[in-house]
C-alpha positions as CSV (number, residue, x, y, z in Angstrom):
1,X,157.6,97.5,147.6
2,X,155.6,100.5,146.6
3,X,157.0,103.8,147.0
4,X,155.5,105.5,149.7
5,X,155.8,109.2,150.9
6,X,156.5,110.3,154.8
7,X,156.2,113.3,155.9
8,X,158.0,114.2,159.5
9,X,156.5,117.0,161.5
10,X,159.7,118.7,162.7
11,X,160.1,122.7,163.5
12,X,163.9,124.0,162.4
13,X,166.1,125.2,165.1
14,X,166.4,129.1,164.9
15,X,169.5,129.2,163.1
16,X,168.4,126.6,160.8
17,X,167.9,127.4,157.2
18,X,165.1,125.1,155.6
19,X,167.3,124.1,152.8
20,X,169.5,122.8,154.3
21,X,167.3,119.9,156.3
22,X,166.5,116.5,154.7
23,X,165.3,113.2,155.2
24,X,167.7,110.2,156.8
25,X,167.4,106.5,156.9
26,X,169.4,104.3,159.5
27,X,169.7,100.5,158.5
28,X,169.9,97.8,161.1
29,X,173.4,98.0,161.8
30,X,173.1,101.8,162.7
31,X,174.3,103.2,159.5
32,X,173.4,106.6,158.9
33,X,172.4,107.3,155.2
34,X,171.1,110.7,153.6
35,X,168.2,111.0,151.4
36,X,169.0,113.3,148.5
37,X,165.0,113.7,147.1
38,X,163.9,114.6,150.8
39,X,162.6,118.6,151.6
40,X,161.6,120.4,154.1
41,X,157.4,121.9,153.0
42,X,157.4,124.8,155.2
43,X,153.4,125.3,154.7
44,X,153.1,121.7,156.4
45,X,156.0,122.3,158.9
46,X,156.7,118.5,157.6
47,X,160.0,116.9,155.9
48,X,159.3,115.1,153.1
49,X,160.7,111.7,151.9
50,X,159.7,109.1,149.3
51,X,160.7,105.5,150.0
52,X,160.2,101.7,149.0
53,X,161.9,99.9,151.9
54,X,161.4,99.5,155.3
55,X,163.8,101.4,158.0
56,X,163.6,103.8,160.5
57,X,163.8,107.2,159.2
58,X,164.5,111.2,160.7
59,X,165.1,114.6,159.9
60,X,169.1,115.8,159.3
61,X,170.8,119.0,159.1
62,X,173.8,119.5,157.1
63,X,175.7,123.1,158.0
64,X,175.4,125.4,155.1
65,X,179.6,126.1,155.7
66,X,179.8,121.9,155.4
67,X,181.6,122.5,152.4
68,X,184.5,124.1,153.7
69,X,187.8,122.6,155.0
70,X,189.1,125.6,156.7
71,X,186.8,126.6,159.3
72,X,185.9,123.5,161.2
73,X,187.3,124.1,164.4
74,X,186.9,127.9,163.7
75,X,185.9,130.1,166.7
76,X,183.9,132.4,164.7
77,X,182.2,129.0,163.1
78,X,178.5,129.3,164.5
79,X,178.4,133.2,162.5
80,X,180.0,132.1,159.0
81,X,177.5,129.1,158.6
82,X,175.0,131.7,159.5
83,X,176.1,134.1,157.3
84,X,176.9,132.0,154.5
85,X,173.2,130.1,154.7
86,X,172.0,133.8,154.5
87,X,173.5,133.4,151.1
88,X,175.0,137.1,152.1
89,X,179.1,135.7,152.3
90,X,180.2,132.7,149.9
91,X,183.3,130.9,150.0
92,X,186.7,131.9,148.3
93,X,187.1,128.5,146.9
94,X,184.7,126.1,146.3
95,X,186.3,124.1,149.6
96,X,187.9,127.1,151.7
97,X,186.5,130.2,153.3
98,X,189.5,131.7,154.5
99,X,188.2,132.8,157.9
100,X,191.4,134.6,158.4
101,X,192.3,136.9,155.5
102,X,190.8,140.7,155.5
103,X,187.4,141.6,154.3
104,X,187.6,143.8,151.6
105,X,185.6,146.9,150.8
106,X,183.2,145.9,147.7
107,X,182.4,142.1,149.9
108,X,181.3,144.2,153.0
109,X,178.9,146.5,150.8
110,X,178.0,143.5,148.4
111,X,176.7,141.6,151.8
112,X,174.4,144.3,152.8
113,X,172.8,144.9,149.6
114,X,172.0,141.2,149.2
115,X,170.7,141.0,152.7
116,X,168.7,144.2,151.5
117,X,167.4,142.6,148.6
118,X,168.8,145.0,146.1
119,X,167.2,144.8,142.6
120,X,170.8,144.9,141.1
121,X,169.3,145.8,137.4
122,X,168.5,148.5,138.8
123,X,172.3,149.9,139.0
124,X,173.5,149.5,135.7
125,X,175.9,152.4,135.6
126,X,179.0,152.8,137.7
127,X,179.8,156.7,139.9
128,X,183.8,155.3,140.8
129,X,186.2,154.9,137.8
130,X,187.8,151.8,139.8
131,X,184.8,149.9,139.9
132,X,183.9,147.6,136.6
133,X,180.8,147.8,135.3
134,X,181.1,144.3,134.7
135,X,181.9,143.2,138.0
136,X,179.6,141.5,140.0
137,X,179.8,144.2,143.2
138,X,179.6,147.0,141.4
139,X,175.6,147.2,141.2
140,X,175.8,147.1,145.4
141,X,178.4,150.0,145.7
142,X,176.5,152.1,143.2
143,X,172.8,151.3,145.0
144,X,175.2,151.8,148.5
145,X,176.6,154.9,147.0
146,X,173.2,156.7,145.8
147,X,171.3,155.9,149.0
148,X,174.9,157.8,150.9
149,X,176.0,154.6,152.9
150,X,179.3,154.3,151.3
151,X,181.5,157.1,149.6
152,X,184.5,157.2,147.6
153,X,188.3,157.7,149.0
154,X,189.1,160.8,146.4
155,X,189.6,161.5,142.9
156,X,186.1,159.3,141.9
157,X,188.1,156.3,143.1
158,X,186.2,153.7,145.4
159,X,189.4,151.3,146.2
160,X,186.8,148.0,146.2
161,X,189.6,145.7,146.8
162,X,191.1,147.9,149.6
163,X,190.7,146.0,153.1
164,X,188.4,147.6,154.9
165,X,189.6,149.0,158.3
166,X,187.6,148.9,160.9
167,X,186.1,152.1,161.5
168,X,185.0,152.3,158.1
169,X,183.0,148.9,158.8
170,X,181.3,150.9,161.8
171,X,180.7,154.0,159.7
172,X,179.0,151.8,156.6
173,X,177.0,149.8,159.4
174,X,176.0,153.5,160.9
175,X,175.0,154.4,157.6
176,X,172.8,151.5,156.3
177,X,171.1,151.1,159.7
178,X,170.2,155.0,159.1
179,X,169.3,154.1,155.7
180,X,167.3,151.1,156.5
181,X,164.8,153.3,158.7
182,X,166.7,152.0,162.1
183,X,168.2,153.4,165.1
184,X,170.4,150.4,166.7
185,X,169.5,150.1,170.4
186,X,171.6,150.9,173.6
187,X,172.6,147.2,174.9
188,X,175.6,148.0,176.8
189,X,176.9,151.5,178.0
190,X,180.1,152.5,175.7
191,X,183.5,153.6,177.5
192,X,186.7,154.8,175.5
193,X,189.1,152.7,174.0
194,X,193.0,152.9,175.1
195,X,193.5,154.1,171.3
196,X,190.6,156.1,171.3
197,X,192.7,159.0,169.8
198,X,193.8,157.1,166.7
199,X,189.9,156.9,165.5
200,X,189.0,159.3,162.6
201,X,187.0,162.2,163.9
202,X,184.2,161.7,161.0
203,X,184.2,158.1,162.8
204,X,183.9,158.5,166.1
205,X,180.2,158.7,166.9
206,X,179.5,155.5,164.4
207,X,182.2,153.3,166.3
208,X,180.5,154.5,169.6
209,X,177.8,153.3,168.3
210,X,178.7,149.9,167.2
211,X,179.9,149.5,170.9
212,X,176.6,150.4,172.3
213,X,175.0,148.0,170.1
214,X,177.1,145.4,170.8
215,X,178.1,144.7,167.1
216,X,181.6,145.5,167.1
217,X,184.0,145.6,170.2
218,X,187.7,146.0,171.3
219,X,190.6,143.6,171.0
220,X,193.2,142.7,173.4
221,X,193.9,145.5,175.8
222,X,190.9,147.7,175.1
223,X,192.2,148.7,171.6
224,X,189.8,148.9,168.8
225,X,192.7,149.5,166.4
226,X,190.5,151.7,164.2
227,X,192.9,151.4,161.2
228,X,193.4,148.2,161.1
229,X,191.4,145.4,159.3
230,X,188.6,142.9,160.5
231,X,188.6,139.3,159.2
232,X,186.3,137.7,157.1
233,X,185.4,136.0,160.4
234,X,185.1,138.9,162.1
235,X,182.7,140.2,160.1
236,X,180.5,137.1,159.7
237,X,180.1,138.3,163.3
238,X,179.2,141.3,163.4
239,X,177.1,140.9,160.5
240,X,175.7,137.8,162.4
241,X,174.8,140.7,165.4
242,X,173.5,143.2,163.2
243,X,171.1,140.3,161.6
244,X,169.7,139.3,165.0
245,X,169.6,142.8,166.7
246,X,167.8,144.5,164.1
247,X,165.3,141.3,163.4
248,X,164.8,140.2,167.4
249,X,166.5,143.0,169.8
250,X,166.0,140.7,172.6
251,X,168.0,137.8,170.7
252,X,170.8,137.0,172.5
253,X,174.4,137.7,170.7
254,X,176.1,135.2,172.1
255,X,176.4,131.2,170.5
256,X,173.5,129.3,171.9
257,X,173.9,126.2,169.4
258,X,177.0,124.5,168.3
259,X,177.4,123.6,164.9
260,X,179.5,121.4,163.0
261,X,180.9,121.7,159.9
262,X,180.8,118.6,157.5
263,X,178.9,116.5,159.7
264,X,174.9,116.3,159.2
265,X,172.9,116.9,162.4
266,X,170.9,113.7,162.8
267,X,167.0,114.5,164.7
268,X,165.2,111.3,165.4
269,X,162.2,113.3,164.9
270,X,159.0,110.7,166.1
271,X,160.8,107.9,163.8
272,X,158.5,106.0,161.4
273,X,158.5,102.6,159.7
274,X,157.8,103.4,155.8
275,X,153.7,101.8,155.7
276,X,151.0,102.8,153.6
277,X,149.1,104.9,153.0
278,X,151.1,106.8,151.0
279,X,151.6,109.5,153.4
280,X,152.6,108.6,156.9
């Protein structure tokens, strides 16, 4: 047969990333099979597929987390693959995210200067005496240190590998909202936290505000635990909030799609029968 093209009109779910939809044939017997050559053409809103055999073909999503082994059942699931298609978190292995060990201080700042865009040859030279020039963060925590959203620990020392505590994160998200040109809105009314006192006076007013915002909240018993440290899916969530209160304030921050690592989401999208013409 002669190889025919098929494009599917299809509109991606709002957590969908483009890249990571393609074309899918099902044979007679009802097996599934992915077509590698298949994209999505945004200017069309079609997926594309080329094709010389007849079957019934749709539109599949494959998570942008698939790859990893250790977050499939993971509550905080739903904000890594969003973070991660975001290109803004990547894995610690090629097959693992580890969803449960600390975020560290130069990944945090590395995330918001890639979600900023940051023209890293830009920051060629390093402030900190800790930070490689060499390294692949250090570009971020010198463009984060010069526009003041970050700042060093003491004697020109930046501890990147330090484990962030959590009312640093609030602080830095304080900071780069500020710098950003944005004042977070009010969502919920903020009350004190049972450790209250434990939070760093310079930090008080940002974690207030990460409350009112809804991007960070308390643990068990009302504690915010100030110096202690966030996950790496923690913060795929509250980066996750930040993302969709600063882009849709009226998006809301709770899960509204499951998602499923590993397994592509099959959308029988007006199924065709590959026919000439060439483009169906």
């Amino acid at each position: 047969m002669v190889p025919v093209t098929i494009s599917i009109p299809y509109t991606p779910a709002p957590d969908e990333f483009t890249d990571y939809l393609h074309g899918v044939y099902v044979d007679e017997e009802g097996n599934v099979t992915r077509i590698d050559s298949s994209y999505y053409d945004e200017e069309s809103g079609c997926l594309i597929l080329t094709t010389n055999h007849l079957s019934i073909y749709g539109v599949g999503y494959t998570a942008p987390s698939a790859q990893f082994t250790d977050i499939t059942n993971h509550w905080a699931l739903k904000f890594i693959d969003y973070v991660v298609g975001m290109e803004l978190l990547s894995g610690t292995t090629e097959t693992t995210f580890s969803p449960d060990t600390p975020i560290t201080r130069e990944i945090m700042v590395m995330a918001l200067g890639k979600l900023t865009g940051v023209d890293i040859e830009s920051y060629s030279t390093v402030t900190f005496s800790d930070v490689s020039t060499d390294s692949i963060y250090a570009p971020y925590i010198e463009w984060a240190y010069q526009l003041g959203i970050v700042k060093g620990v003491g004697n020109n020392r930046f501890e990147p590998h330090r484990s962030i505590t959590r009312e640093e994160i609030a602080i830095i998200f304080d900071r780069y909202a500020r710098a950003m040109g944005l004042e977070l809105p009010t969502i919920q009314q903020a009350a004190p936290y049972i450790d209250q006192a434990l939070i760093g006076d310079i930090y008080k007013d940002a974690v207030k505000v990460m409350q009112q915002a809804g991007i960070m909240t308390g643990g068990p018993g009302n504690r915010f635990n100030p110096k202690g440290s966030a996950t790496r899916a923690e913060f795929s969530t509250m980066l996750y909030r930040y993302i969709k209160l600063t882009t849709d304030p009226k998006t809301p921050m709770a899960a509204s799609r499951p998602m499923q690592a590993g397994i592509s989401t099959i959308k029988m999208v007006s199924p065709l029968r590959a026919r000439r013409p060439l483009t169906v």
